[in-house]
N, CA, C and O of each residue as an XYZ file, in Angstrom:
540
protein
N      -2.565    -86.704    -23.516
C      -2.843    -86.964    -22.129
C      -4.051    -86.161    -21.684
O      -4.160    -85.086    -22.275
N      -5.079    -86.457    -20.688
C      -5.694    -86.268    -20.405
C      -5.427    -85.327    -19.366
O      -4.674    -85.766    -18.497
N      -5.742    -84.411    -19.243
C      -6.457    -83.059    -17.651
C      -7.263    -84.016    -16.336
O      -6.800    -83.818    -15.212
N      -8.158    -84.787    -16.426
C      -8.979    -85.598    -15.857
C      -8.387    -86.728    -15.127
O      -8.117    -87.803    -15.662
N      -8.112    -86.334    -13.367
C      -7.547    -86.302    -12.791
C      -8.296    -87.577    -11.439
O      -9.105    -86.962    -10.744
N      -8.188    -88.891    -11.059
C      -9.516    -89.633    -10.597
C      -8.689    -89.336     -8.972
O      -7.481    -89.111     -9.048
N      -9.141    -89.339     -7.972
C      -8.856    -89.231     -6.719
C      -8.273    -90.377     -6.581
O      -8.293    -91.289     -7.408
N      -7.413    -90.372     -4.916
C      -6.561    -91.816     -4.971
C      -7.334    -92.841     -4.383
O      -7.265    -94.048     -4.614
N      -8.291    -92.073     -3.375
C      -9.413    -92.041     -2.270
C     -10.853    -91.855     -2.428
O     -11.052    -90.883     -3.157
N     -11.944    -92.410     -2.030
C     -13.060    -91.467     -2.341
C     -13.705    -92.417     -1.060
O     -13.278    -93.326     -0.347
N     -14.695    -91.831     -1.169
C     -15.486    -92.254      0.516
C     -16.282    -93.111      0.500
O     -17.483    -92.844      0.460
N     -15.786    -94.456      0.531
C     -15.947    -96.058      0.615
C     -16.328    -96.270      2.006
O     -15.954    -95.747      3.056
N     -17.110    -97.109      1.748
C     -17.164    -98.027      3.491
C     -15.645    -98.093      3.908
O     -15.296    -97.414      4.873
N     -14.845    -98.763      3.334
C     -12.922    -98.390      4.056
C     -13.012    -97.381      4.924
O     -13.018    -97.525      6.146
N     -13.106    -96.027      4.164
C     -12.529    -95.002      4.725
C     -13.288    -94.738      5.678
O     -12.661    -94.222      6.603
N     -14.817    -94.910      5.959
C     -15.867    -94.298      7.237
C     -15.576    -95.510      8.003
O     -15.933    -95.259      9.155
N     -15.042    -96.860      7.934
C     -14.896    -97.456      8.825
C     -13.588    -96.769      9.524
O     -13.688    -96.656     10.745
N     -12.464    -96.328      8.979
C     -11.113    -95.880      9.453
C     -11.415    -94.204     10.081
O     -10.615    -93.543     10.744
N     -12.036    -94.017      9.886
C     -12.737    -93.089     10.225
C     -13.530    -93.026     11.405
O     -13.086    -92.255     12.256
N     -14.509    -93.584     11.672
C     -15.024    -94.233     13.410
C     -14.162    -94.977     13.980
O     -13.978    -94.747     15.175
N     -13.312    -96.164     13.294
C     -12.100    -96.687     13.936
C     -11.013    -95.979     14.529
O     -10.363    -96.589     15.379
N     -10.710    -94.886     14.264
C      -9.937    -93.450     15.092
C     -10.575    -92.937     16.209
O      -9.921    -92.701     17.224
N     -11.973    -92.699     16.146
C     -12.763    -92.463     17.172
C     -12.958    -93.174     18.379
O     -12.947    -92.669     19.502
N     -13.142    -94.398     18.100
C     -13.524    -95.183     18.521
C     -12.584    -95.453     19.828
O     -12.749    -95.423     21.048
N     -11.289    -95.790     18.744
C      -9.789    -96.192     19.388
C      -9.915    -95.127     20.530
O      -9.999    -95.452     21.714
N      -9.924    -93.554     19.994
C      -9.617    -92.498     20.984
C     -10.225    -92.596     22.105
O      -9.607    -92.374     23.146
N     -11.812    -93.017     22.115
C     -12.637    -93.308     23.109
C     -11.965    -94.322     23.861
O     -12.171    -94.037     25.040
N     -11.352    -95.234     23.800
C     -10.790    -96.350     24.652
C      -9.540    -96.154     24.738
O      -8.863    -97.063     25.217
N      -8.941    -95.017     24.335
C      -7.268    -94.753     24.602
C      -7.594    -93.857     25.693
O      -7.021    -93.972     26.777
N      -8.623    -92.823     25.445
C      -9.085    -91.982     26.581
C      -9.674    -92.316     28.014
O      -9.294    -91.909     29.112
N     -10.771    -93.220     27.670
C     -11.256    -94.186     28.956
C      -9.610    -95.124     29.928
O      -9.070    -95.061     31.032
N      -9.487    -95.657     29.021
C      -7.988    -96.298     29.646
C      -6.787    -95.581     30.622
O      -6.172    -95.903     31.638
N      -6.824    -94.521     29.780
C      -5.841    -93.535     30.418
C      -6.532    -93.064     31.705
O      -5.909    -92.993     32.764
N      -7.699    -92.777     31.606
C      -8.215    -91.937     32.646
C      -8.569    -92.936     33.815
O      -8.448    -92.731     35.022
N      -9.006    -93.996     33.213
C      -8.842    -95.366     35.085
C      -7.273    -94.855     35.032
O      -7.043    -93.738     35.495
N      -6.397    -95.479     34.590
C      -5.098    -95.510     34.913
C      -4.539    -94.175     35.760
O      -3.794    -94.202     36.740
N      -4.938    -93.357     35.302
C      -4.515    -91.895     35.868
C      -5.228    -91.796     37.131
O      -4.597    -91.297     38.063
N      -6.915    -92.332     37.427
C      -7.381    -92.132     38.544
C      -6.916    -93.071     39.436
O      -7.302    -92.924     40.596
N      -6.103    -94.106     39.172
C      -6.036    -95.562     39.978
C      -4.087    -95.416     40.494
O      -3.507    -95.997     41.410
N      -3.491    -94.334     39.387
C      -1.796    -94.369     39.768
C      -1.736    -92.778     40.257
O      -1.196    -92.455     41.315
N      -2.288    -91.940     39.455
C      -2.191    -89.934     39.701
C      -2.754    -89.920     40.914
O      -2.156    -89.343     41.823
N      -4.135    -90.615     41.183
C      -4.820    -89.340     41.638
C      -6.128    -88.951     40.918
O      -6.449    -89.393     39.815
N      -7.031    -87.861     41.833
C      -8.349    -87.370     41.263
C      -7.165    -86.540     40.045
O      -6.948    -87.213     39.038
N      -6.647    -85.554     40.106
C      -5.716    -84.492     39.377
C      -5.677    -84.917     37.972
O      -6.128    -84.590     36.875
N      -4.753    -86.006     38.649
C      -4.289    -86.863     36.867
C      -5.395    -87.479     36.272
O      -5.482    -87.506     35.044
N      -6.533    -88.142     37.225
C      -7.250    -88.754     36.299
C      -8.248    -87.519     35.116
O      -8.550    -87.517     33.922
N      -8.448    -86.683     36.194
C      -9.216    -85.205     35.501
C      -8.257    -84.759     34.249
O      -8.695    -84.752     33.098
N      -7.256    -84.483     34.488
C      -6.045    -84.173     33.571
C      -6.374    -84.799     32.525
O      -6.790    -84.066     31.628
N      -6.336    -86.174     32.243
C      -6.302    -87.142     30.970
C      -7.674    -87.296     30.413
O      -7.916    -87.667     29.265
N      -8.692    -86.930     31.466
C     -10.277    -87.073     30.903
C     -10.135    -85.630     29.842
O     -10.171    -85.675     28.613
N      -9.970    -84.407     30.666
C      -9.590    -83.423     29.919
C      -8.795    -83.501     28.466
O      -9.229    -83.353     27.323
N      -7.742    -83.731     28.851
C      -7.054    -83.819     27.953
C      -7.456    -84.796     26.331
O      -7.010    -84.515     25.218
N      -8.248    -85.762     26.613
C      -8.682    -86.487     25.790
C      -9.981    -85.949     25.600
O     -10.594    -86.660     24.805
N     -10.670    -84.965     26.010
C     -12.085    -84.042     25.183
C     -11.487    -83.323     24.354
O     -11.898    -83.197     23.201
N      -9.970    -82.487     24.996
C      -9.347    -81.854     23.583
C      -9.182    -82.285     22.586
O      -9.483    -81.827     21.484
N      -8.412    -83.726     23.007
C      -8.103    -84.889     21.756
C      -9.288    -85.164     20.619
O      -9.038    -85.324     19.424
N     -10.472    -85.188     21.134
C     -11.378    -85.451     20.790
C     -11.995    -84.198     19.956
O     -12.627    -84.381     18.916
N     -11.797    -83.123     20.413
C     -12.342    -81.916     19.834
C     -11.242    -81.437     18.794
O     -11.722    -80.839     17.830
N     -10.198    -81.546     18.797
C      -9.608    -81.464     17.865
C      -9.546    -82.076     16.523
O      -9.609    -81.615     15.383
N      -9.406    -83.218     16.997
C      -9.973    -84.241     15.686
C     -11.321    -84.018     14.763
O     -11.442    -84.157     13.546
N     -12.244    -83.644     15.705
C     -13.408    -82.931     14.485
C     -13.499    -81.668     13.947
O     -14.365    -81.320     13.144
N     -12.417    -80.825     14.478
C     -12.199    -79.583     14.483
C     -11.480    -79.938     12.955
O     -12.050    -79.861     11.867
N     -10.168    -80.316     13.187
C      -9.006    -81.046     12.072
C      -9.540    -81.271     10.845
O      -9.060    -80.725      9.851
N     -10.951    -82.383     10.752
C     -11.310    -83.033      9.788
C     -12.695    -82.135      9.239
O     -13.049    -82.241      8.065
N     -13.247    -81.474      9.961
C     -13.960    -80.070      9.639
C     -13.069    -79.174      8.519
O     -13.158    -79.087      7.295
N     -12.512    -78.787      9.132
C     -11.140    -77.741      8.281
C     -10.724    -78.220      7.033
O     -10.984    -77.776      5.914
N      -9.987    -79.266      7.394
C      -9.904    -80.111      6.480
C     -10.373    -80.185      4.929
O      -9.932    -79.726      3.876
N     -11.574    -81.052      5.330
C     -12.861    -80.866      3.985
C     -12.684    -79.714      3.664
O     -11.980    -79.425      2.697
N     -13.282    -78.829      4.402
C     -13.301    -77.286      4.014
C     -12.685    -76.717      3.021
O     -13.178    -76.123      2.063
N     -11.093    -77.000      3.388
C     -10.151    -76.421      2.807
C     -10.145    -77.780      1.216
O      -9.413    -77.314      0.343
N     -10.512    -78.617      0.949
C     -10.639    -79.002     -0.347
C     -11.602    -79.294     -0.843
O     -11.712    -80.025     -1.828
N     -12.314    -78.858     -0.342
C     -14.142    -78.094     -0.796
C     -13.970    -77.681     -2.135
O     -13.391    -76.596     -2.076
N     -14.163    -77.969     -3.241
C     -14.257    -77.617     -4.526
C     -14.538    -75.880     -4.618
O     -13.913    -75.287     -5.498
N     -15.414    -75.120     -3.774
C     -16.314    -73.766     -3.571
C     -15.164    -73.288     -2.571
O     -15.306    -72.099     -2.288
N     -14.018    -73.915     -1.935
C     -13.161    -73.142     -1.088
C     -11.738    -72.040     -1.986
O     -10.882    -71.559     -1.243
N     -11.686    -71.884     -2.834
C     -10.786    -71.290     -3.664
C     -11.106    -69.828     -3.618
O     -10.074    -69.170     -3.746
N     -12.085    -69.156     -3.492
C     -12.256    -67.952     -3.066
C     -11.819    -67.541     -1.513
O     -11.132    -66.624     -1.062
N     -12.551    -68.668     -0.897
C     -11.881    -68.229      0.914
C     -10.646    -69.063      0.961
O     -10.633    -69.630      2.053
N      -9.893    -69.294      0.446
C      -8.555    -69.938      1.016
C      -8.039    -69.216      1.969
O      -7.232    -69.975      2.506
N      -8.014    -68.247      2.488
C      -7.171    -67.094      3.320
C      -7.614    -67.481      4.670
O      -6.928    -67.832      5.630
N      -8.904    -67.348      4.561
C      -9.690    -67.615      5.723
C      -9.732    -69.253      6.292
O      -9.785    -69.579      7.478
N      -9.694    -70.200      5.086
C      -9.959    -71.463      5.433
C      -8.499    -71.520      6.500
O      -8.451    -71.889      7.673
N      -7.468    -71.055      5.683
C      -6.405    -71.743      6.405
C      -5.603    -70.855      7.768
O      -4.532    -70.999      8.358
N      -6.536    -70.077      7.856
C      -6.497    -69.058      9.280
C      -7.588    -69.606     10.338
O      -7.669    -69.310     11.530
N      -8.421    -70.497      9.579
C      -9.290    -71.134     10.842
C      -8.638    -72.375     11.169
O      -8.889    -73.019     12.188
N      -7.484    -72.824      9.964
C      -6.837    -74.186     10.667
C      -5.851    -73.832     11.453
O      -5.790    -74.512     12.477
N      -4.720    -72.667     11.299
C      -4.053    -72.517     12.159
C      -4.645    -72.340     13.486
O      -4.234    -72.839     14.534
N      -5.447    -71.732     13.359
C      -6.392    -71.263     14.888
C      -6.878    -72.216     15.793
O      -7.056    -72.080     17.003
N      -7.122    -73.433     14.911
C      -6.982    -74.957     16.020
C      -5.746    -74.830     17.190
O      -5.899    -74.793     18.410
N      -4.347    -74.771     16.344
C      -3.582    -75.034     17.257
C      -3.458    -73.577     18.406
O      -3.311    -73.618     19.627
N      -3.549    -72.649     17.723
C      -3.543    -71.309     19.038
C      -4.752    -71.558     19.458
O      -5.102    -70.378     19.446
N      -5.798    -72.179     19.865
C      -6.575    -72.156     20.672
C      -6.174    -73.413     21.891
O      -6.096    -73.366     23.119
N      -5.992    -74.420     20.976
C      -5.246    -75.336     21.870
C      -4.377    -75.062     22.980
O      -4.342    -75.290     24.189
N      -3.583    -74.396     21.965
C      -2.312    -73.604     22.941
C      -2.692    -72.677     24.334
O      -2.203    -72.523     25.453
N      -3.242    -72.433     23.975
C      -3.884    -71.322     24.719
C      -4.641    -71.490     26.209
O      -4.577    -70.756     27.195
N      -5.555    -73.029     25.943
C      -6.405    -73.692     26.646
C      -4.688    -74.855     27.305
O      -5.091    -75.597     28.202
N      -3.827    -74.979     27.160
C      -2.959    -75.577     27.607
C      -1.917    -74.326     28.500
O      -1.210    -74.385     29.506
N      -2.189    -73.505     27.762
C      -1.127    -72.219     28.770
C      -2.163    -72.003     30.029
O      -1.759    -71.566     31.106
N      -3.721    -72.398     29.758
C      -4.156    -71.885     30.772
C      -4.147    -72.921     31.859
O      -4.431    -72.447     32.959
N      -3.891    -74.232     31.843
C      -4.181    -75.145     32.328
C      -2.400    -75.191     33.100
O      -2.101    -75.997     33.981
N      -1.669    -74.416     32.668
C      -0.547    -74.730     32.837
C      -0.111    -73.214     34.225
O       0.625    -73.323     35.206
N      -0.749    -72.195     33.846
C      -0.329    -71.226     34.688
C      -1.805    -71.497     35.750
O      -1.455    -71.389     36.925
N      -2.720    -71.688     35.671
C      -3.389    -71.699     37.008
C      -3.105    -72.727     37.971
O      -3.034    -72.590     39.192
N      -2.900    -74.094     37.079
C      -2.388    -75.367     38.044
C      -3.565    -76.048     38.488
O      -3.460    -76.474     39.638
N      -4.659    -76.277     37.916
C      -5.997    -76.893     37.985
C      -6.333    -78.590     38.172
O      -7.139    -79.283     38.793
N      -5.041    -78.812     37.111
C      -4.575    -80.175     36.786
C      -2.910    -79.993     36.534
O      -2.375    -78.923     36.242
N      -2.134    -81.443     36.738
C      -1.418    -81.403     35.961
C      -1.307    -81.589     34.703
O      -2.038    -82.432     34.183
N      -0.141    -80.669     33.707
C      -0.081    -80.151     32.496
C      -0.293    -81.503     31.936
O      -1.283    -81.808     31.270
N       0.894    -82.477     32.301
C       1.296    -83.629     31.829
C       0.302    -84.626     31.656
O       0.538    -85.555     30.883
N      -0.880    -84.560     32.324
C      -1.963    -85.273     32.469
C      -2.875    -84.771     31.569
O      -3.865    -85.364     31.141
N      -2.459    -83.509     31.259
C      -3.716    -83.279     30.141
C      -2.943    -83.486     29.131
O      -3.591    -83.947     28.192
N      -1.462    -83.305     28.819
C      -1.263    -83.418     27.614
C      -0.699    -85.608     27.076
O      -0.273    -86.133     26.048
N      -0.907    -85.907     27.882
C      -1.024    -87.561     27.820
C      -2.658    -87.816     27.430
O      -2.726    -88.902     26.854
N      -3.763    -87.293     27.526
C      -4.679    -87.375     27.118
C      -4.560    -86.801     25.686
O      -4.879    -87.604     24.810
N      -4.119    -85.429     25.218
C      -4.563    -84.949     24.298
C      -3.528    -85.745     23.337
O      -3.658    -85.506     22.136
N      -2.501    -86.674     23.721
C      -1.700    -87.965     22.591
C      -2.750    -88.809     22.654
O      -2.296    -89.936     22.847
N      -3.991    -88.829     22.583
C      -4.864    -89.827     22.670
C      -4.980    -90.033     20.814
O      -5.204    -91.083     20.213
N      -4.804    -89.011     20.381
C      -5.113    -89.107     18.671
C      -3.833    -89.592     18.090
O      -3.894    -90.504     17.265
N      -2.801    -89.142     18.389
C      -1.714    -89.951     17.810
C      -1.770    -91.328     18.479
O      -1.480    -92.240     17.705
N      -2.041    -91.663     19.606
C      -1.784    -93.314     19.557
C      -3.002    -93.780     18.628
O      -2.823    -94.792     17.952
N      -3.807    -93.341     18.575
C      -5.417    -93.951     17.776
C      -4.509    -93.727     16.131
O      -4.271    -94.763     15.509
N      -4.209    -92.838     15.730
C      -4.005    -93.143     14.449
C      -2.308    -94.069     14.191
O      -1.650    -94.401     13.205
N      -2.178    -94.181     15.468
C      -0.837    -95.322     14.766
C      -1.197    -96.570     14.693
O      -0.978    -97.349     13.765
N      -1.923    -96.824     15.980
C      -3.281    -97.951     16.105
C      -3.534    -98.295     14.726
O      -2.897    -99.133     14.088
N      -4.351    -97.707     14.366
C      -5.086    -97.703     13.346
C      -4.068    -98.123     11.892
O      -4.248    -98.936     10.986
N      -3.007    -97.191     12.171
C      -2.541    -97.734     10.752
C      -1.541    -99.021     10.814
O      -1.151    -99.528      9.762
N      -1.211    -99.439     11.853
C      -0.596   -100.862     12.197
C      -1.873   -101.861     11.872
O      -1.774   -102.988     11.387
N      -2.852   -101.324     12.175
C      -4.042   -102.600     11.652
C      -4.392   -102.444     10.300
O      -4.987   -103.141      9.478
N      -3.812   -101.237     10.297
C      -4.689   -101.580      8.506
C      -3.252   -102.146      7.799
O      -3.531   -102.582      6.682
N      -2.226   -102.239      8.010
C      -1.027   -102.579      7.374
C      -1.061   -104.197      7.637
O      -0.462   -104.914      6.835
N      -1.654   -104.701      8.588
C      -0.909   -106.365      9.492
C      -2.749   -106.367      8.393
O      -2.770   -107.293      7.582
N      -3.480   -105.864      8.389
C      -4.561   -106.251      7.690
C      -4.678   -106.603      5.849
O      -5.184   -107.515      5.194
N      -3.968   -105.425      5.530
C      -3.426   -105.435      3.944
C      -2.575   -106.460      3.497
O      -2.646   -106.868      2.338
N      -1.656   -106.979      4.435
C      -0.819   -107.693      3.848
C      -1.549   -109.029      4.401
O      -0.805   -109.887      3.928
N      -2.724   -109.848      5.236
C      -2.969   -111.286      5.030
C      -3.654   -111.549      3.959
O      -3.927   -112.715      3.673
């Protein structure tokens, strides 16, 4: 048997299309939410979900930054560090949500319905690529 190991994945037009197709989605899960929030919330809520979906948004390149990083062929020396800058996504998050939560700027709920802007984009996404795979 062979050591020589082929990826399951490699970076095809597929994957950079599924790839801006997450983005993309987020951009119009985010826009959507935020009429909706300005047209049912309020200025509050609509700010809330605009917010909340820049996090969405910043996270996701933050995520897929790290990410690579951490299976970077040259990352095996910094592993310690790689995966102390991924945890640090979410305590910063956290953090920027405790603050949003004890000053009262917006409501919480409005930012954090924006920042589900990436989970609906990637369920999106994988319901189309599934109803797509199988015609």
């Amino acid at each position: 048997m062979s050591e020589d190991f082929d990826p399951l994945t490699t970076e095809s037009t597929a994957t950079l299309i599924s790839h801006h197709g997450i983005v993309i989605l987020m951009l119009v899960i985010v826009g959507l939410g935020t009429i909706a929030g300005f047209a049912f919330g309020g200025k509050g809520f609509g700010f809330g979900v605009l917010f909340g979906g820049c996090l969405s948004l910043a996270n996701y390149f933050w995520l897929d930054r790290s990410t690579r990083a951490i299976f970077d062929q040259t990352a095996v020396a910094t592993t310690g560090i790689l995966a102390v800058k991924y945890i640090l996504r979410y305590v910063v998050i956290g953090l920027i949500l405790l603050l949003v939560y004890w000053t009262g700027v917006m409501p919480i709920a409005a930012v954090i319905a924006g920042l589900s802007a990436f989970a609906i984009a990637v369920v999106i996404q994988g319901l189309k690529n599934i109803i797509s795979s199988s015609i």
